[in-house]
N, C-alpha and C positions, 0 to 999 in steps of 0.2 A: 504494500500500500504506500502510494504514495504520499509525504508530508506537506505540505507546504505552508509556509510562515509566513506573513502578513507583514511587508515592511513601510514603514510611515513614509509617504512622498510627503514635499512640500518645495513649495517655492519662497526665493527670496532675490531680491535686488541685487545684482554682481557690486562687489568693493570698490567703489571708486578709487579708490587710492591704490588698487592693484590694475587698472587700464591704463593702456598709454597716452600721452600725452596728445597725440593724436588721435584716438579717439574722443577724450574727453572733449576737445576742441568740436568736432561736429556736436556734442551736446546729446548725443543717444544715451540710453540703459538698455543694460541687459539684465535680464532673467532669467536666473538657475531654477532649473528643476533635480531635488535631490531625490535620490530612492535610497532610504537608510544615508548612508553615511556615503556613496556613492552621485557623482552628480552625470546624472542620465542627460540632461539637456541645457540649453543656453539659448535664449531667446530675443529679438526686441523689443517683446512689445510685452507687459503682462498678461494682457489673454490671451494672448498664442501657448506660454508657461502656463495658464490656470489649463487652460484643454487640456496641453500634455499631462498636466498631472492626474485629472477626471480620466482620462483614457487608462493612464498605469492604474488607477485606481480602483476601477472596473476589472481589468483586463487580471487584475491584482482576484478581485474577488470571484471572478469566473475562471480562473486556474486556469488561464490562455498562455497563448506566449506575446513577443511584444509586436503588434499591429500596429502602433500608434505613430510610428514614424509617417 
């Protein structure tokens, strides 16, 4: 039988202080999407990161594999 564990996704705003100088000058953000302690994605915009995360989250409870790309 197979197990499978439940691992908390979540999203958060990338570090400003860890982009470059060049990006921050265009004035964008990015959005991480974490799985556990792993970071599955990186986004522009926050709802493009809130989807991905609804999709691992689903995809999480329906014991899939990852579609969400």
């Amino acid at each position: 039988m197979l197990e499978v564990s439940y691992m908390k996704v979540f999203v958060r705003q990338h570090d400003q202080e860890r982009m470059s100088r060049e990006f921050k000058g265009v004035g964008a953000d990015l959005w991480e999407v974490y799985q556990g302690d792993v970071l599955v994605g990186v986004y522009q915009s926050e709802s493009e990161a809130i989807k991905y995360k609804e999709c691992l989250e689903k995809q999480s409870e329906e014991s899939q594999g990852n579609n969400c790309i």
